[in-house]
NUDREN-422313 format. One record per residue (C-alpha): residue in three letters; residue number from 0; x, y, z. Coordinates in nm, 4 decimals. Example, Ala and Ser with C-alpha at 12.3 -4.5 7.8 and 13.67 -1.06 7.14 Angstrom:
  residuo  num         u         v         w
      ALA    0    1.2300   -0.4500    0.7800
      SER    1    1.3670   -0.1060    0.7140
END
This chain:
  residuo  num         u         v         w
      UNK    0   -1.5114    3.3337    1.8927
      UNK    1   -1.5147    2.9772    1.8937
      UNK    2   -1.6537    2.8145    2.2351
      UNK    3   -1.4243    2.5989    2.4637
      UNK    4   -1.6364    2.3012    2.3959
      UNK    5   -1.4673    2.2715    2.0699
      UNK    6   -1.1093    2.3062    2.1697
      UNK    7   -0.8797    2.0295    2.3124
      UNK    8   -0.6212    1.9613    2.5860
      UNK    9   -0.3697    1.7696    2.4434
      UNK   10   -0.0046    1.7356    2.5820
      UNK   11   -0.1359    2.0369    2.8574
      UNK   12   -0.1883    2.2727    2.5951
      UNK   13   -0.4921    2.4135    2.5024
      UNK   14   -0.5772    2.3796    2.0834
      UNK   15   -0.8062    2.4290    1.8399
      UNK   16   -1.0288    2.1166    1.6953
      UNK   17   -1.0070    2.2084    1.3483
      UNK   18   -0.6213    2.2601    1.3990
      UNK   19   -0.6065    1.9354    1.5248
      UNK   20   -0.7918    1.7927    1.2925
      UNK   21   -0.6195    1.9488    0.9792
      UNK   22   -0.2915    1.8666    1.1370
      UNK   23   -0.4139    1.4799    1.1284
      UNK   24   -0.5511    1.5306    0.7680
      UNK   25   -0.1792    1.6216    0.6611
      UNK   26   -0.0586    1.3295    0.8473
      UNK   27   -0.3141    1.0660    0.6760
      UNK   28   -0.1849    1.2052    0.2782
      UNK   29    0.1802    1.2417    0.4125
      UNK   30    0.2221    0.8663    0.5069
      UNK   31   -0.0388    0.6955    0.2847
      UNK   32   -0.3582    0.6311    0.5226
      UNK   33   -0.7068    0.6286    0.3791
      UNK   34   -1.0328    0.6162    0.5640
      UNK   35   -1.2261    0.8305    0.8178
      UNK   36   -1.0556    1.1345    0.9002
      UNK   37   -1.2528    1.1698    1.2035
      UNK   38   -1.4721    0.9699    1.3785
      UNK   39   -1.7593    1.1335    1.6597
      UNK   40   -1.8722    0.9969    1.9146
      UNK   41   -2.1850    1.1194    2.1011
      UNK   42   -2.3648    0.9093    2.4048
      UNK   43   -2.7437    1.0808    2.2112
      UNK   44   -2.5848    0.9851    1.8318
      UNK   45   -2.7136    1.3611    1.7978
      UNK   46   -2.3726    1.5282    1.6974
      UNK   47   -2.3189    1.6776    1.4071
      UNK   48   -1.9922    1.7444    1.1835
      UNK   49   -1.9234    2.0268    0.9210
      UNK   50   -1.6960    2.0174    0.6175
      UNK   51   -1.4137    2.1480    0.8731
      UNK   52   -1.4528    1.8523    1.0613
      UNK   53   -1.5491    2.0416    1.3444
      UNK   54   -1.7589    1.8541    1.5724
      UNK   55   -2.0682    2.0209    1.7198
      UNK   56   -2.1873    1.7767    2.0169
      UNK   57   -2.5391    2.0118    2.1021
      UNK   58   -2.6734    1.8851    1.6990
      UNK   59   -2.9821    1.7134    1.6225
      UNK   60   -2.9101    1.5544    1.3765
      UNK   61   -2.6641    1.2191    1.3617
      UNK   62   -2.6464    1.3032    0.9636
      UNK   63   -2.2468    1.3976    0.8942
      UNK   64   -2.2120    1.6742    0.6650
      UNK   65   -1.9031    1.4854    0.5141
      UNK   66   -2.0448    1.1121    0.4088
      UNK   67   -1.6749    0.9837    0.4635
      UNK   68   -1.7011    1.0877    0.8481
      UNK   69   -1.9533    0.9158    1.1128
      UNK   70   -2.1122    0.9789    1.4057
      UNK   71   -2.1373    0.6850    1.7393
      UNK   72   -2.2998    0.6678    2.0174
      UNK   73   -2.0589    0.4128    2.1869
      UNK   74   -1.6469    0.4757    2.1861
      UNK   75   -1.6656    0.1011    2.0954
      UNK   76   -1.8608    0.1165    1.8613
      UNK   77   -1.6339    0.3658    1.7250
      UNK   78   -1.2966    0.2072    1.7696
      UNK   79   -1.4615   -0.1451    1.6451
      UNK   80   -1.5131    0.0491    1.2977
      UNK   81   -1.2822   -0.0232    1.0162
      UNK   82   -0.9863    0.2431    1.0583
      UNK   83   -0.7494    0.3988    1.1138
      UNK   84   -0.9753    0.6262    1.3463
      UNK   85   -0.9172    0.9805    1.4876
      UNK   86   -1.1910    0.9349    1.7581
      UNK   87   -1.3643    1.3037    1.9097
      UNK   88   -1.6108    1.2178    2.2452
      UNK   89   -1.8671    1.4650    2.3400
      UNK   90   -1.9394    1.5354    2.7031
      UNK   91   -2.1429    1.2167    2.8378
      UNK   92   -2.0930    0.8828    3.0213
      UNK   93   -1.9521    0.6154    2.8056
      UNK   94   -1.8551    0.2205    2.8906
      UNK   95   -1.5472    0.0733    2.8907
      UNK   96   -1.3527   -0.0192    2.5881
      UNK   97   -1.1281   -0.2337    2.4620
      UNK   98   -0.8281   -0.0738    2.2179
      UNK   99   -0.6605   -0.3763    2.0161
      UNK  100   -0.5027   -0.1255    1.7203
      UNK  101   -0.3594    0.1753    1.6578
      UNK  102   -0.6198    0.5063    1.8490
      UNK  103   -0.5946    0.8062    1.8819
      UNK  104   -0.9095    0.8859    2.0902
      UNK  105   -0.9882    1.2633    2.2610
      UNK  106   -1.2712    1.3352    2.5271
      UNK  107   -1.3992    1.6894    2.5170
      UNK  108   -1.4696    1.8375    2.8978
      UNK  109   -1.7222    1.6710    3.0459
      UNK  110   -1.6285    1.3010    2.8813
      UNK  111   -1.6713    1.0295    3.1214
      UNK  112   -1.5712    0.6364    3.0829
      UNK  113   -1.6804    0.4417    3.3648
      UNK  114   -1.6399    0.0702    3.4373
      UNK  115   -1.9565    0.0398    3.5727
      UNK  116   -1.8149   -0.1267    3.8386
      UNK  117   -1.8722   -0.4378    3.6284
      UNK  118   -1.5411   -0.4025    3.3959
      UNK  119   -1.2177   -0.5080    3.5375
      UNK  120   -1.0611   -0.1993    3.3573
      UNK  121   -1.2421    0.1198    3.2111
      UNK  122   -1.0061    0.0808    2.9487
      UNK  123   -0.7918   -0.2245    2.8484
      UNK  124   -0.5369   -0.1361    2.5557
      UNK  125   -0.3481   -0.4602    2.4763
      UNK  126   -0.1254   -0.5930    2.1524
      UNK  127   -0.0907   -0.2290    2.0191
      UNK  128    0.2264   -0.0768    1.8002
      UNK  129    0.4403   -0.3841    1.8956
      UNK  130    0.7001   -0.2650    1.7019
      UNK  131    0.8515    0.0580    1.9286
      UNK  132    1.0140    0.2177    1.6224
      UNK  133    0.7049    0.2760    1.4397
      UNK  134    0.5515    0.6405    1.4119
      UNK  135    0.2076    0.5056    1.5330
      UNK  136    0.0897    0.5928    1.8948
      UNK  137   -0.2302    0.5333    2.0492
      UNK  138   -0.3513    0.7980    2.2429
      UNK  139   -0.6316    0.8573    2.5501
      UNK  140   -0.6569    1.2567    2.5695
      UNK  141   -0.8991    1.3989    2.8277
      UNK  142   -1.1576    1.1693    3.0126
      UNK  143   -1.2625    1.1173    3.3503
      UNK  144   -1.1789    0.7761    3.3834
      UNK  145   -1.3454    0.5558    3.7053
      UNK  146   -1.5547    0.2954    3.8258
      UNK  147   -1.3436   -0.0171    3.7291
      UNK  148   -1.3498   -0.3199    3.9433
      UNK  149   -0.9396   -0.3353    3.8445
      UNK  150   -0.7291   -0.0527    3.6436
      UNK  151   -0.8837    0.2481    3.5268
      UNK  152   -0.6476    0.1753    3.2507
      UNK  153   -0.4528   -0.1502    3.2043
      UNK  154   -0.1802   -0.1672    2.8833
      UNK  155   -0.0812   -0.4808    2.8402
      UNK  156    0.2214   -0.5799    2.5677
      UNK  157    0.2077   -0.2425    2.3766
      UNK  158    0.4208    0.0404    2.2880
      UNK  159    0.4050    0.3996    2.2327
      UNK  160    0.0717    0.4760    2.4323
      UNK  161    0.0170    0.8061    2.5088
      UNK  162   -0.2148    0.8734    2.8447
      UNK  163   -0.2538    1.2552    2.9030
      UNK  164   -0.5084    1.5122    3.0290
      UNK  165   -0.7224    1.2412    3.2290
      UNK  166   -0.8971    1.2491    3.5770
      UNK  167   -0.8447    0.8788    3.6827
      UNK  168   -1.0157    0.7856    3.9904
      UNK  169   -1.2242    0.5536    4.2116
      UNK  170   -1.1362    0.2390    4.0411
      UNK  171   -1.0668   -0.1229    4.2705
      UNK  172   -0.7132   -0.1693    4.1972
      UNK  173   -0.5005    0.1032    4.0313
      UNK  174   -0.5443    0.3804    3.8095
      UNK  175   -0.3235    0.2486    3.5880
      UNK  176   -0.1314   -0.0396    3.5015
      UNK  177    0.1620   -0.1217    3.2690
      UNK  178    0.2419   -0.4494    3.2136
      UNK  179    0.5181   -0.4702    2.9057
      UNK  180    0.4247   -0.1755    2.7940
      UNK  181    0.6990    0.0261    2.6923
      UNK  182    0.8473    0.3739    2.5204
      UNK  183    0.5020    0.4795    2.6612
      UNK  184    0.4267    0.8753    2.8151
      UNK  185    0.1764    0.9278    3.1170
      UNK  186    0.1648    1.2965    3.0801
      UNK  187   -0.0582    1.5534    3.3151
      UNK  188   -0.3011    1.3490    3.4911
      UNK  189   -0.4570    1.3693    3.7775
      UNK  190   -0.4406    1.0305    3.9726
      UNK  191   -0.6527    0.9504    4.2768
      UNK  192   -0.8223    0.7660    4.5240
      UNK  193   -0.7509    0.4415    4.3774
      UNK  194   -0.5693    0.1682    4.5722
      UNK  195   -0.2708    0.2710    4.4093
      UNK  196   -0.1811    0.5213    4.1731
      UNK  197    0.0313    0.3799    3.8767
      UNK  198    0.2221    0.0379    3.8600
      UNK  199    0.4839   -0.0060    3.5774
      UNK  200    0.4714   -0.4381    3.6241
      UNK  201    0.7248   -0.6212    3.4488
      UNK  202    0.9353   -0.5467    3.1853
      UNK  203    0.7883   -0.2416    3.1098
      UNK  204    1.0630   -0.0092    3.0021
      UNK  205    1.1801    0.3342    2.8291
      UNK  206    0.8148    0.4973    2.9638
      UNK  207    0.8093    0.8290    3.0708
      UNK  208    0.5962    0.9488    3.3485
      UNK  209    0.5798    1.3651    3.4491
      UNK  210    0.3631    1.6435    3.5039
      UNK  211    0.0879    1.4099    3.7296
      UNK  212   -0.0806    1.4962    4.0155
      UNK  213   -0.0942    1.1901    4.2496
      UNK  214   -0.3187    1.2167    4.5825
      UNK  215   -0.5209    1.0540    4.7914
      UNK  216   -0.4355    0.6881    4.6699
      UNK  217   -0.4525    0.4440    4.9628
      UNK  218   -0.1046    0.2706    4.8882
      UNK  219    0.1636    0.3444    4.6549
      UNK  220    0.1784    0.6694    4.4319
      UNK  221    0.4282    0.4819    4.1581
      UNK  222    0.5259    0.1762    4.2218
      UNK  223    0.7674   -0.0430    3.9493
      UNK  224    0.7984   -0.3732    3.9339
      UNK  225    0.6782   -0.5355    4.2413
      UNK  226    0.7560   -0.8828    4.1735
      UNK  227    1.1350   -0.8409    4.2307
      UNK  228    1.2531   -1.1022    3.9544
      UNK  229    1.3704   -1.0355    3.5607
      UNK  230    1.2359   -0.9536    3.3467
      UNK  231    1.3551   -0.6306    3.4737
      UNK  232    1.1823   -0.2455    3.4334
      UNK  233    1.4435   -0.0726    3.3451
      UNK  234    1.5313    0.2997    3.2112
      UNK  235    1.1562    0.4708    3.3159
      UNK  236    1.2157    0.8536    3.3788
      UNK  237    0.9663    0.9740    3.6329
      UNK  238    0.9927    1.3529    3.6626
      UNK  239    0.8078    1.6500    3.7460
      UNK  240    0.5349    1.4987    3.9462
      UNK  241    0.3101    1.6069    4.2553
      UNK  242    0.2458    1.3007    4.5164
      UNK  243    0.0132    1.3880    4.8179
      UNK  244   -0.1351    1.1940    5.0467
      UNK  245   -0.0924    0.8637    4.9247
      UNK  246   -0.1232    0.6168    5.1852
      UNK  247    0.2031    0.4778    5.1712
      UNK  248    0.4981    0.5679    4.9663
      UNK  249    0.4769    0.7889    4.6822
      UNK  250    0.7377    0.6180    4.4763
      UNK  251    0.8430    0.2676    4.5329
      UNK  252    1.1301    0.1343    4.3055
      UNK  253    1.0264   -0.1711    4.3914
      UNK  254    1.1961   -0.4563    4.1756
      UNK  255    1.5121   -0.5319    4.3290
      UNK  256    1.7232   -0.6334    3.9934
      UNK  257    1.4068   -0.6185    3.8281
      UNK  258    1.3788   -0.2249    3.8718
      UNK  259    1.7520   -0.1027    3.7431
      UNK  260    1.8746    0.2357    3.5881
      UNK  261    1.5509    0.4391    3.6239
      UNK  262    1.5360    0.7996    3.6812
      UNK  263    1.3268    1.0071    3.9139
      UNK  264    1.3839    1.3884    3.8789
      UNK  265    1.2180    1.6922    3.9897
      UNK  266    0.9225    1.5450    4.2120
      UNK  267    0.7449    1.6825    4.5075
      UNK  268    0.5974    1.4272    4.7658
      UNK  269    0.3941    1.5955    5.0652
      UNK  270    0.1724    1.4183    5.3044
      UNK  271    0.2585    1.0563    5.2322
      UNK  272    0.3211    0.7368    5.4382
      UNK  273    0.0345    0.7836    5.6845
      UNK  274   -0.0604    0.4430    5.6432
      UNK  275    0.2999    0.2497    5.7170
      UNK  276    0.2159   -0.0611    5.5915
      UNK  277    0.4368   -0.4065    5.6138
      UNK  278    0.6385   -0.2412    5.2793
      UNK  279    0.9301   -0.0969    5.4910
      UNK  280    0.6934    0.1408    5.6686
      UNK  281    0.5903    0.4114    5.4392
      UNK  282    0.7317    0.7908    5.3490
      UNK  283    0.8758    0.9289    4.9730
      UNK  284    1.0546    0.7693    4.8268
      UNK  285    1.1812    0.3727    4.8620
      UNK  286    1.4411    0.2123    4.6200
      UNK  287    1.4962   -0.1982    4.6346
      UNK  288    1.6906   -0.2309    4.2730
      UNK  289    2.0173   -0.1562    4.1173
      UNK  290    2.2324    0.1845    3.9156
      UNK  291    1.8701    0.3865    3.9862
      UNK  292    1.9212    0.8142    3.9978
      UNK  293    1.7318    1.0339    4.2417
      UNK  294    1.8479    1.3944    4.1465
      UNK  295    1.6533    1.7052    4.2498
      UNK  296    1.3464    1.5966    4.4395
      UNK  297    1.1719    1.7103    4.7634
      UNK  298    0.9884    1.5127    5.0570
      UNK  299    0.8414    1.7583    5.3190
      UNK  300    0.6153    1.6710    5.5950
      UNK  301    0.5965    1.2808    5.4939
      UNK  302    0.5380    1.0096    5.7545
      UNK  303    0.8512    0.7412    5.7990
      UNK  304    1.1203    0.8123    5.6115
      UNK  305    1.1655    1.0659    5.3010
      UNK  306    1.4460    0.8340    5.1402
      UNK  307    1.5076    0.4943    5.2026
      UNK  308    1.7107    0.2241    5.0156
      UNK  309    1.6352   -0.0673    5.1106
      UNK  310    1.7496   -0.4803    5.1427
      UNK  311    1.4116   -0.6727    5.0938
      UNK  312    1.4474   -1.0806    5.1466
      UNK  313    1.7717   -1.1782    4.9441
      UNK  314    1.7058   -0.8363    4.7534
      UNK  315    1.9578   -0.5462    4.8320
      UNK  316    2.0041   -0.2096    4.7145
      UNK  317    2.3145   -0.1066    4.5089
      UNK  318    2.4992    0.0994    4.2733
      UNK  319    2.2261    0.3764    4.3318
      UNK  320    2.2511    0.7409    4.2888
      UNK  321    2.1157    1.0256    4.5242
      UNK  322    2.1924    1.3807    4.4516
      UNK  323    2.0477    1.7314    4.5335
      UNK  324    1.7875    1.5584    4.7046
      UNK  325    1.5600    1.7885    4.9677
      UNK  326    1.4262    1.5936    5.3026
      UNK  327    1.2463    1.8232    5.5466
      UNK  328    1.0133    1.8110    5.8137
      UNK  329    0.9499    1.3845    5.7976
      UNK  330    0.8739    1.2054    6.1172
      UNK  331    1.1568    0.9586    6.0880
      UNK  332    1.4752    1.0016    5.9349
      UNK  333    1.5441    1.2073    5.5953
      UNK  334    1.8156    0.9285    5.4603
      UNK  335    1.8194    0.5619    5.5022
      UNK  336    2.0338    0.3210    5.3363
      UNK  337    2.0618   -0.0393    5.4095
      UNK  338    2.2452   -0.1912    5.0765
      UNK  339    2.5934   -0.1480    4.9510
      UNK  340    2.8251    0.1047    4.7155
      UNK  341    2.5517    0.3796    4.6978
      UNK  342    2.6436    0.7096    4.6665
      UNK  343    2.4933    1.0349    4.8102
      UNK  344    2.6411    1.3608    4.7306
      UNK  345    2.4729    1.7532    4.8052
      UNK  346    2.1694    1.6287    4.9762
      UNK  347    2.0136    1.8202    5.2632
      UNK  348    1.8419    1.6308    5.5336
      UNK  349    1.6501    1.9350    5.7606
      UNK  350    1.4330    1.9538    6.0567
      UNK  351    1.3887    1.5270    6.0459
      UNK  352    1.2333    1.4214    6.4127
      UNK  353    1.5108    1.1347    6.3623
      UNK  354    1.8722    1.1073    6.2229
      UNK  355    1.9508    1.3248    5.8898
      UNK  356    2.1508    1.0695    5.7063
      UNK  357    2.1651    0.6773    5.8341
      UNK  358    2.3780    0.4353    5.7118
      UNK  359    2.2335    0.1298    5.9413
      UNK  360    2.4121   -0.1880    6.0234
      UNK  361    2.3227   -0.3540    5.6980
      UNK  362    2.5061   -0.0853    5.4851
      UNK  363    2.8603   -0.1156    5.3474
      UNK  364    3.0771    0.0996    5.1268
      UNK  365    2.8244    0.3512    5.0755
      UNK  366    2.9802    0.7269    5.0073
      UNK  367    2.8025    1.0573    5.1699
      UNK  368    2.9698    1.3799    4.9919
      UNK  369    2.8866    1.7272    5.0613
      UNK  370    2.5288    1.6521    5.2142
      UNK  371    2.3917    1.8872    5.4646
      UNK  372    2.2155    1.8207    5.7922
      UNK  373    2.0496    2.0314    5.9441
      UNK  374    1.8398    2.0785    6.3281
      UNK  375    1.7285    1.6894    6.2417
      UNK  376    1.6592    1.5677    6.6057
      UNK  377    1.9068    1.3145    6.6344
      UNK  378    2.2425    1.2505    6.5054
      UNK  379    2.3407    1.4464    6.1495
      UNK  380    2.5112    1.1696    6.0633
      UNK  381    2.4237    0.7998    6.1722
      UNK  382    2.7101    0.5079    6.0839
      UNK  383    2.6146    0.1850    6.1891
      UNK  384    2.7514   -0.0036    5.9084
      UNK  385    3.0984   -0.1395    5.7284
      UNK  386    3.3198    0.0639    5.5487
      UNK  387    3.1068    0.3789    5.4650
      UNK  388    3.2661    0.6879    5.3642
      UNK  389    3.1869    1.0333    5.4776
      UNK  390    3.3607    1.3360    5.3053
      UNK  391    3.2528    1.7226    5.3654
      UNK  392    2.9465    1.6596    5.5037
      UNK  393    2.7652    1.9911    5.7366
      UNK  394    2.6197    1.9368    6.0309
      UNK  395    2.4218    2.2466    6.1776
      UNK  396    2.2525    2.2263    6.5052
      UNK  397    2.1650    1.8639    6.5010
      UNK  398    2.0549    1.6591    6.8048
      UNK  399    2.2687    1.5286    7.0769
      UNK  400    2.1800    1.1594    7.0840
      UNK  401    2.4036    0.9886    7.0366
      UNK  402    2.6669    1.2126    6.9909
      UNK  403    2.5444    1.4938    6.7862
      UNK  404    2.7427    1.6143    6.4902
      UNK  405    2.7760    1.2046    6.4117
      UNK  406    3.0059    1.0805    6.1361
      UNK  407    3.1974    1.2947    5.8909
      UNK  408    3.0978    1.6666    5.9598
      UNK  409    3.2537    1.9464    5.9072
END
């Protein structure tokens, strides 16, 4: 039977090396590329390779069965020789790297890269695939990534980077950072105790983000585009995700017109906002941008509020979408808009210490449609603003202050 130290997690599924390998083989003859087939990295230079290309990282020898293959001691090293490279890391600690080409790099359990903290990111990925139609991808599969006096990752002007499978933690800053980096997946990671979990900075669009676990960060789980000018961050789906106890909230649309038509879908936040902050307080999820979707996520037992649009400076919230949203059990109130022509339809606000739904005095023409509140202890329904409309709304057992059922229950 062949021993888990030679098998992979890549994409959350558990495979074979030598598949792997073989598969990439194919791949090389089908479109033309010559070179290493596989590359080994081992922090001893003591692993050895057999004609299957299968890696064995307890050899004693740094001879390579096949003399086309090689075997490193530094990822570096490794990614500095001439490729293309498909790079395999034993178990050990490794420094940081920088990626300026096309890599498709794997860590086997037990593969660390740490910044020393000395490196400003554990890994820095920069000027790769530029053109986002190309087949190329770079890939970092399966590290514990940490110790980085900035990002544990930083991509900077790239496309198609793949970041799956990693255990990103303790670094300065973030645990990862986009800037331009686009048509880009952060798949299955586990994110935390950084200062903040993943930023998508400017112009970094068409990335997909699902399947992470994000705890335990100080500030922000996700946060796009903080700078709130073009170039904007635009059409990011963020879906499927775990956020607990992040410090503040666990996903901040954050751009104003510079964070427009992104999706979040599917997402649990627990446990978040204990911190507050100056950043409109703190809870699940915060929107400041334009035509954004929120369909099918949960906030239970946040601190603040569990969804909040909000008008930041000369910055207002518009044209967004909230649907089949879940906000139970937060400290504050489950919906908060202040912005104009939003619309929220089949949302349930439950068991809120505050109002269910709030449209405050900076909100105008906002629609509420079909949304349920429910034993929140204020009003159900809150309308302080101008010209919202509220159509077959339910109000069960809300509070009595002001007035109870509020606006627009049935």
């Amino acid at each position: 039977m062949e021993s888990s130290k030679n098998r992979l997690t890549i994409g959350g599924i558990l495979v074979s090396t030598v598949l792997v390998f073989a598969m990439f083989t194919v791949l090389e003859e089908a479109i033309g590329i010559h070179g290493p087939t596989v590359l080994v990295v081992d922090a001893d230079g003591f692993a050895s390779l057999d004609q299957s290309s299968q890696p064995d990282c307890n050899g004693t020898t740094s001879a390579a069965a096949d003399p086309n293959d090689a075997i490193y001691s530094s990822i570096q090293d490794a990614v500095n020789a001439p490729g293309p490279h498909f790079i395999i890391v034993c178990p050990g600690t490794y420094g940081s790297l920088s990626i300026g080409d096309t890599e498709r790099i794997y860590g086997l359990s037990g593969a660390i890269i740490d910044g020393g903290g000395v490196a400003a990111s554990a890994v820095s990925i920069s000027g790769v695939n530029t053109v986002c139609g190309s087949p190329d991808r770079t890939v970092i599969d399966g590290f514990e990534i940490t110790g980085a006096t900035g990002n544990g990752i930083t991509v900077a002007d790239s496309c198609r980077v793949f970041i799956q499978d990693n255990d990103i933690h303790d670094n300065d800053v973030r645990g990862i950072l986009f800037g331009r980096g686009d048509h880009s997946w952060i798949d299955n990671n586990e994110i935390h105790d950084n200062p903040e979990g993943i930023e998508l900075g400017e112009n970094s669009n068409d990335n997909f983000i699902g399947h992470n676990r994000i705890h335990d960060n100080t500030g922000f789980g996700i946060e796009i585009n903080e700078n709130f000018t073009p170039p904007t961050s635009i059409r990011n789906l963020i879906s499927q995700n775990t956020f607990t106890d992040n410090g503040e909230w666990a996903i901040c649309l954050c751009g104003g017109s510079g964070a427009t038509s992104n999706k979040v879908v599917g997402n649990k936040a627990t446990g978040n906002g204990a911190a507050g902050g100056a950043f409109a307080g703190g809870g699940a999820y915060l929107v400041i941008g334009t035509s954004n979707t929120l369909r099918s996520n949960t906030a239970k037992s946040n601190t603040g509020t569990a969804f909040k649009l909000e008008v930041f400076g000369p910055v207002t919230s518009m044209f967004n979408t909230l649907t089949k949203n879940r906000a139970i059990s937060t400290t504050g109130d489950g919906f908060v808009v202040l912005g104009d022509t939003n619309t929220f339809t089949k949302n349930l606000a439950r068991i809120n210490t505050l109002d269910g739904f709030e449209a405050t005095v900076a909100s105008s023409g906002n629609t509420f449609k079909e949304n349920t509140a429910d034993t929140n202890g204020d009003e159900g329904f809150r309308d302080d603003g101008t010209a919202n409309v509220f159509m077959g709304n339910i109000c069960i057992a809300d509070g009595s202050t002001p007035d109870g059922l509020g606006a627009g229950c049935t």
